[in-house]
C-alpha positions as CSV (number, residue, x, y, z in Angstrom):
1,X,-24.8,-1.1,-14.6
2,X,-24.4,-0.6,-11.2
3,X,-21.3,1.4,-9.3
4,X,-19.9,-0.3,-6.8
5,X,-20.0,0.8,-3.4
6,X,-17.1,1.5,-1.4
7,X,-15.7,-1.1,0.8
8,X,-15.9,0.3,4.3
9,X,-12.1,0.7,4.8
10,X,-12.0,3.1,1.2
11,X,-14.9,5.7,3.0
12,X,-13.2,7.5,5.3
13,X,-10.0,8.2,3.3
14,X,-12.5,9.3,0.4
15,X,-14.4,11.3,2.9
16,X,-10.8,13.0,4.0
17,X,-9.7,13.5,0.4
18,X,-13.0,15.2,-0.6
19,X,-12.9,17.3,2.4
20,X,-9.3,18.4,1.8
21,X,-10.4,19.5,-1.7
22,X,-13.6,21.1,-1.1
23,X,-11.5,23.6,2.0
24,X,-8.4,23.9,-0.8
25,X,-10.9,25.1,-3.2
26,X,-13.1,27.1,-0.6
27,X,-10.3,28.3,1.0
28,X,-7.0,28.8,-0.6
29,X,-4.9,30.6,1.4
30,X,-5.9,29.0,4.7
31,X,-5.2,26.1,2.7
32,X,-1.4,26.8,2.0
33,X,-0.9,28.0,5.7
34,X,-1.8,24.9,6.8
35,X,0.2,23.0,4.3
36,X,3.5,25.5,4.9
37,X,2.8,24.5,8.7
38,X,2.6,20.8,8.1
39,X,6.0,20.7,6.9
40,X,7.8,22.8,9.3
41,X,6.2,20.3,11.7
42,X,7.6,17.2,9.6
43,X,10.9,19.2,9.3
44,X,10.8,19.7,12.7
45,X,10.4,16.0,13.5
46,X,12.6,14.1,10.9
47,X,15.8,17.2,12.1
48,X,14.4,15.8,16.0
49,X,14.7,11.9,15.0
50,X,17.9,12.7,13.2
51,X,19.8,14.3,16.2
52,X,18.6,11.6,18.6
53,X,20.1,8.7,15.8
54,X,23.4,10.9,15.3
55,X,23.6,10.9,19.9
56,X,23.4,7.2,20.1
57,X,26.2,6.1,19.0
């Protein structure tokens, strides 16, 4: 039985994930600086998007 291959549109998202986990594992504590910096970036955005809705009305 053969495994499929990947559609073309499925590789680089696999590619991502895999990378993700290999640095997570590799590194760890990089890894949750990054991740505690990602969302005070999001934070930062969704409080930005929310004060320009509240201002235009």
């Amino acid at each position: 039985m053969l495994i499929p291959t990947p559609q073309r549109s499925r590789i680089v998202p696999t590619l991502l994930v895999l990378g993700v986990l290999v640095f997570i594992v590799r590194e760890p504590a990089k890894a949750a600086v990054m991740a505690s910096h990602g969302m005070d970036g999001l934070i930062n955005v969704v409080d930005a998007l929310a004060t320009f809705i509240s201002n235009l009305s």
